[in-house]
N, C-alpha and C positions, 0 to 999 in steps of 0.2 A: 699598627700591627706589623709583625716581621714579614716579609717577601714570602712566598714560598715558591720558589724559582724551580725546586727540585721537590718530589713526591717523598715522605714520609717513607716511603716504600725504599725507594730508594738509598734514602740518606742511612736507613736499619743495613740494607744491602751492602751497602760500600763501607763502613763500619763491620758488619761481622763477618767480612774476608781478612778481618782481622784479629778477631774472635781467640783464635785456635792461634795460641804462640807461635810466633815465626812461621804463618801461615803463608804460603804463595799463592800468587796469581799465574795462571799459564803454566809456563813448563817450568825447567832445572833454570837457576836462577844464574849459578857463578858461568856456565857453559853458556848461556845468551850476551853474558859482559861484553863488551867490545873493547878487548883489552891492549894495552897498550906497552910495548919491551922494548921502549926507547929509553936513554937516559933519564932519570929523574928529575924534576923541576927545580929541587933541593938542590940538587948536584950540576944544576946551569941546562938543565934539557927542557922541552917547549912545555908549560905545564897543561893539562886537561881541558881546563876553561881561563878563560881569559876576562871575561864580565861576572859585573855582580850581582845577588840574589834579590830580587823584591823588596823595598822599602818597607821597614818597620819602625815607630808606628806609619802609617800612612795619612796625613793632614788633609786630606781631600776637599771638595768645595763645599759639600754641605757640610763638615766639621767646620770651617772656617766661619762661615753664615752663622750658624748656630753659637760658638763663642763670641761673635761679635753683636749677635741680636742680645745674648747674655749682656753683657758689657755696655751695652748701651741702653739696658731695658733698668740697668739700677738696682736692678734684683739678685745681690750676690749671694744673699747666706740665705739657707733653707726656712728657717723661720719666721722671714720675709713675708713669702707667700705659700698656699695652701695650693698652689697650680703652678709652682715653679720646677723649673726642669730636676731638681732632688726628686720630691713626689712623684713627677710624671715618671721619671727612670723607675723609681721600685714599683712602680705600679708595672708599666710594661717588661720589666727584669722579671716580675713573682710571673706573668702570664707567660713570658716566654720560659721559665723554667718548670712551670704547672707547679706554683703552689700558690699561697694565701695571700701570705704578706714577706714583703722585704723590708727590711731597715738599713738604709745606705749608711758608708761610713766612711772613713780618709784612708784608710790603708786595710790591706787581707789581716794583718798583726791587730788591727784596732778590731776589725770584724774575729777574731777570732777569742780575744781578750771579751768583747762582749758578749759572746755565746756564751764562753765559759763562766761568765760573772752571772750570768741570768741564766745558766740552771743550777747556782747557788755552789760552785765550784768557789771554795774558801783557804784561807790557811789552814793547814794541817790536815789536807787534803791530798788526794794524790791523781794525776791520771796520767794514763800508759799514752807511749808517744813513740813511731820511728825517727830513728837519726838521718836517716836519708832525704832531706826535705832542706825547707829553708830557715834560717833563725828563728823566724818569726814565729813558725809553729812552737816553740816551744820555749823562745823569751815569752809567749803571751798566759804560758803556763805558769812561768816565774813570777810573773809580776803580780798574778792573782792576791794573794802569793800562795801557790800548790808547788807540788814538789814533783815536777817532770820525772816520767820511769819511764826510759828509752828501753825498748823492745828492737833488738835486733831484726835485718830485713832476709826477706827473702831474695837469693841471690839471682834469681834468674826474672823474676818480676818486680824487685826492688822496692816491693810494697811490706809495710809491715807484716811481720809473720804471724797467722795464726797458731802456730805452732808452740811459741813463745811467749804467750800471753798468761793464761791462766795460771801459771808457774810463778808471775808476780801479780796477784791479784792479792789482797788483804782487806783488811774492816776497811781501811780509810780510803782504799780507792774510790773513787767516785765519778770516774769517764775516762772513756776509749777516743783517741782522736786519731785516728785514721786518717792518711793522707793519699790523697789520689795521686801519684807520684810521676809528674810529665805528661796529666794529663788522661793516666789511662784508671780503670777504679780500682780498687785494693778490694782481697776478698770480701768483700762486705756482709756476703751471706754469712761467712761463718764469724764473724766479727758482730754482728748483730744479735746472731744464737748464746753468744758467749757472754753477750754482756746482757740478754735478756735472762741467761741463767743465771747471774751475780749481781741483778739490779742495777746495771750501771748504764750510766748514758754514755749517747754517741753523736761527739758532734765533728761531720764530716768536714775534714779542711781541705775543700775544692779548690782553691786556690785557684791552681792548676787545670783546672776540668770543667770549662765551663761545656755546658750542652752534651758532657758523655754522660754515659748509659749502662745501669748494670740490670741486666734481664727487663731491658726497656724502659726502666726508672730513670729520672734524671739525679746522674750523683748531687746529692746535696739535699734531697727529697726524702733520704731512706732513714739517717738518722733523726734525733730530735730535732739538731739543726744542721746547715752545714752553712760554710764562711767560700765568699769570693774573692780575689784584690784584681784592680785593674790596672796594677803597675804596669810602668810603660812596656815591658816585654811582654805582654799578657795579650791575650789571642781577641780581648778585649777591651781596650788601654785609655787611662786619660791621666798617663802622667802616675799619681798613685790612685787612694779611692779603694773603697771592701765594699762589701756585703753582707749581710745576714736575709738568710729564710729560712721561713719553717711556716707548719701550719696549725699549731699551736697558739690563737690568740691572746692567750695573756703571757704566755709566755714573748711572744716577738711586743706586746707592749709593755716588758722589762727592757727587750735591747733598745726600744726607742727612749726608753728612759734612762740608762746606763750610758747611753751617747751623747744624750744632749743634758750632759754632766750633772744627772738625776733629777732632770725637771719630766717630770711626765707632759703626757698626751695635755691634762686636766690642767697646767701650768702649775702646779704644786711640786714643789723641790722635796722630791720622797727619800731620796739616798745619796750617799756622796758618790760623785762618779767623776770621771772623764768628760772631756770634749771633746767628741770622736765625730763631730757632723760632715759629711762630704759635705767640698761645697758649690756652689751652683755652676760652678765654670766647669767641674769636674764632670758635672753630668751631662752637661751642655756639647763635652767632647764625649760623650757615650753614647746618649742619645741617637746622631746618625748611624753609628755602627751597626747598633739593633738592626738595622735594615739589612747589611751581609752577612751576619754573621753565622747564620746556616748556612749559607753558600760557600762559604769560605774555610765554614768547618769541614763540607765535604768534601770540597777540593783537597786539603790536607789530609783528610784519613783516605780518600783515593792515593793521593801521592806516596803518603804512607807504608802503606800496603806494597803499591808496585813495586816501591824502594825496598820495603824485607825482600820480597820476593827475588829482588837481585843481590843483596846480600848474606842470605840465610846458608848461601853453600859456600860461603868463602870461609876456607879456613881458619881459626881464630878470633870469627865476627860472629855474636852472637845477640841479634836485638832481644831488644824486651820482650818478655814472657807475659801474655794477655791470659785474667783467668777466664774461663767457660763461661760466666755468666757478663761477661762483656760484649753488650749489643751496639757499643756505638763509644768510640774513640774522641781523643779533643788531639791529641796527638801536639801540645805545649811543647814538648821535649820530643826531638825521635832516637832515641838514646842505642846503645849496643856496647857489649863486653870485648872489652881487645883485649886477646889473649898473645899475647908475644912470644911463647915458644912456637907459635906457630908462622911468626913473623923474624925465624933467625936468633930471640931473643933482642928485639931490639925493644926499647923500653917507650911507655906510653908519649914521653915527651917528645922523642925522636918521632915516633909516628904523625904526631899532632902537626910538626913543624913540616913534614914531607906532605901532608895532605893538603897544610895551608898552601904552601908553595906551590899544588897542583891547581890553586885556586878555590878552593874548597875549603868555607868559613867553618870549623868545627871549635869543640872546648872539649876540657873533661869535667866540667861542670861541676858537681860538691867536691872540691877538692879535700876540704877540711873536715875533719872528725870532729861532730859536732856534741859527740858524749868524751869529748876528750878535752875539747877547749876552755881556756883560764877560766871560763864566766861559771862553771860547775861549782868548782872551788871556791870560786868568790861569792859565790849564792851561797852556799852551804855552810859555809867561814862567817855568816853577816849574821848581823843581832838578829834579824828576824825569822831565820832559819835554826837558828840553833835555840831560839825560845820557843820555837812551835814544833820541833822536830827533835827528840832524843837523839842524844850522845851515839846510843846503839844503831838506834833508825840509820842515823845518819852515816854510821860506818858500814853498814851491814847495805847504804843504795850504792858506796864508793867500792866496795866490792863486788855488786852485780853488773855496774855499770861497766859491761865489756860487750863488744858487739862485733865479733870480727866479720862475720858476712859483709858490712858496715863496710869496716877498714879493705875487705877486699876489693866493694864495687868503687871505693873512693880513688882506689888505683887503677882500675882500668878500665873506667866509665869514658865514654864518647860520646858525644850528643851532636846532633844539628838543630839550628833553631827553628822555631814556628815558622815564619819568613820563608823559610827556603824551602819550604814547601808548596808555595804557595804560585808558583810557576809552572812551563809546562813539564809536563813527563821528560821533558831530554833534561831539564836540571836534573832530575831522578836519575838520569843516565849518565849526566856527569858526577854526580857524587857515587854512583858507584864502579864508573871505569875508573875515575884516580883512587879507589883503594885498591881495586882491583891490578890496575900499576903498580903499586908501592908492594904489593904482594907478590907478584910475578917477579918484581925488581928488586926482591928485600937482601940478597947479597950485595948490592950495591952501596948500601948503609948499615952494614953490619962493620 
């Protein structure tokens, strides 16, 4: 079973000081900085910090033990054994996320491809999708083969908008995927009301959000299903490796069968499918984690927190927008809007390169417009699109298919990693005296 190091109580505590968008802790956030109007780092001046942020993944001793009792025990692929570390994970993965059953799987993109396959998401089908996420969300819509409808995001919490939905809903839709985006949850409440008014499922792609919480729920619990990955960046990693839960039992005994390339529970080959099994090494490096991985979550949504709380009054920085019913943060991504008119005009690239050089690991993370790039057109252009999708259809999604919220936050997104959170509060304080420099110094790079 997981540690419980810290109370329940707590862990809802330190999560919804973060509740309420750009919520602080203590007092005025930019006025506490301890800032800094010496030459810039960029420009040859001493930068902020000088060391680096916490290892990620972190190979620690009991992952190592674990992979090599793997390795040496013979038992590599899941269908080996009925007590191998694959089973033992989704077993202790469904308890620590309070559901039924889990069906492991090699990557978030395979875990999400199998949700959608197993609640009968088909060609010539449709379900609504944000662009602000990762390919995967929505190669795994393609390859059903369904025809992805990007829904523009909301710009201030970067989740898909409820606002923009129902506007393309049609006969042939047939699921809402929702993405917890960096970790935090997407409206869910009204995303659930709208698709229980249209019939449609919803299958949550947590990816992102392992152990967060909308009104106490664990994201991934609320829709029919919701999908995990525990790619190496992933707050809970073994390299690649997904997920699927739900508590639904014949439905999670389609995704065991859709996985293990349509052979059922029963050994009978029911359908054609994939080979999507994690496999035992994968879980082997998961397994120890279950043991921090509360701990570790609340350290970051602590860290979190303090860190808005010192950037929410700087000019032109504007973190993520958490909605109301967010009781408990995963905090994957700690993202914020750079706004450059208020930085001189100086442009997001120029920022990025002055923060690195104060020592300070950032990105601007989705760079690329993901309802703009070639694979749109090459899906839509392929025999298989154009035989299950009308002429009309198909000019009438090229035409909706604009999302400028999208195209805005693509430009002036900033992210820090999980990682770096993951230290004490004066990391926190270093990452925001060096914006808070480059701010107080931005005539010097204009």
């Amino acid at each position: 079973m997981v540690k419980k190091n810290m109370t329940r109580r707590r862990f809802i505590a330190a999560a919804s000081a973060g509740t309420i968008a750009t919520a602080a802790v203590g007092i005025g956030a930019y006025g506490n900085i301890n800032k800094k109007t010496g030459k810039l780092a960029l420009l040859g001046g001493q930068p902020v910090r000088t060391k680096g942020f916490p290892r990620w993944p972190n190979p620690d001793e009991k992952t190592v033990k674990s992979m090599v009792a793997t390795t040496r025990s013979g038992i590599w692929c899941r269908i080996q054994s009925k007590s191998g570390t694959v089973p033992t994970f989704e077993k202790k993965f469904a308890e620590l996320i309070e559901v039924k059953y889990c069906v492991a799987t090699g990557s978030g993109t395979q875990a999400l491809h199998t949700a959608l396959a197993s609640l009968g998401v088909d060609g010539g089908d449709e379900v609504l999708v944000p662009p602000y996420t990762d390919p995967g969300s929505i190669a795994a819509i393609f390859v059903c083969p369904a025809l992805p409808v990007i829904i523009d995001i909301d710009p201030e919490s970067f989740q898909i908008d409820p606002d923009k939905i129902e506007e393309r809903i049609n006969e042939n839709t047939k699921a809402i995927m929702p993405v917890h985006i960096m970790g935090q949850p997407a409206d869910i409440d009204r995303i659930m009301n709208i698709a229980k008014k249209h019939n449609l499922k919803v299958i949550e792609d947590t990816c992102q959000a392992h152990l967060a919480e909308y009104r106490g729920k664990k994201c991934g619990t609320i829709g029919e299903l919701g999908c995990f990955s525990f790619q190496t960046s992933k707050v809970l990693a073994c390299g690649e490796g997904g997920a699927v839960i739900g508590n639904d039992e014949d439905i999670m005994d389609k995704c065991y069968t859709f996985q293990n390339r349509g052979t059922s529970r029963r050994g009978i080959t029911e359908v054609g499918a994939p080979k999507y099994r994690m496999n035992e090494f994968e879980a082997a490096a998961l397994l120890p984690q279950l043991e921090t991985l509360e701990e570790m979550s609340v350290r970051r949504n602590e860290n979190a927190v303090y860190l808005t709380s010192k950037l929410k009054d700087i000019p032109g920085i504007n973190p993520q927008k958490l909605y109301d019913g967010t009781t408990r943060g995963t905090y994957y991504k700690h993202g914020f809007i750079y706004k450059k008119e208020h930085f001189n005009d100086i442009d997001r690239s120029k920022f990025l390169r002055a923060l690195k050089a104060e020592g300070i690991s950032c990105s601007g993370y989705i760079n690329f417009r993901l309802d703009k790039e070639p694979w749109i057109e090459n899906e839509l252009n392929s025999n298989t699109f154009r035989k299950l999708y009308s002429k009309e259809r198909l000019q009438k999604y090229r035409e909706e298919n604009n999302c400028p919220k999208n195209n805005q936050i693509c430009d002036e997104m900033v992210v820090f990693s999980q990682n770096q959170l993951l230290g004490p509060k004066e990391d926190m304080d270093d990452i925001a005296n060096a914006i808070s420099k480059i701010y107080d110094n931005r005539e010097q790079l204009a």
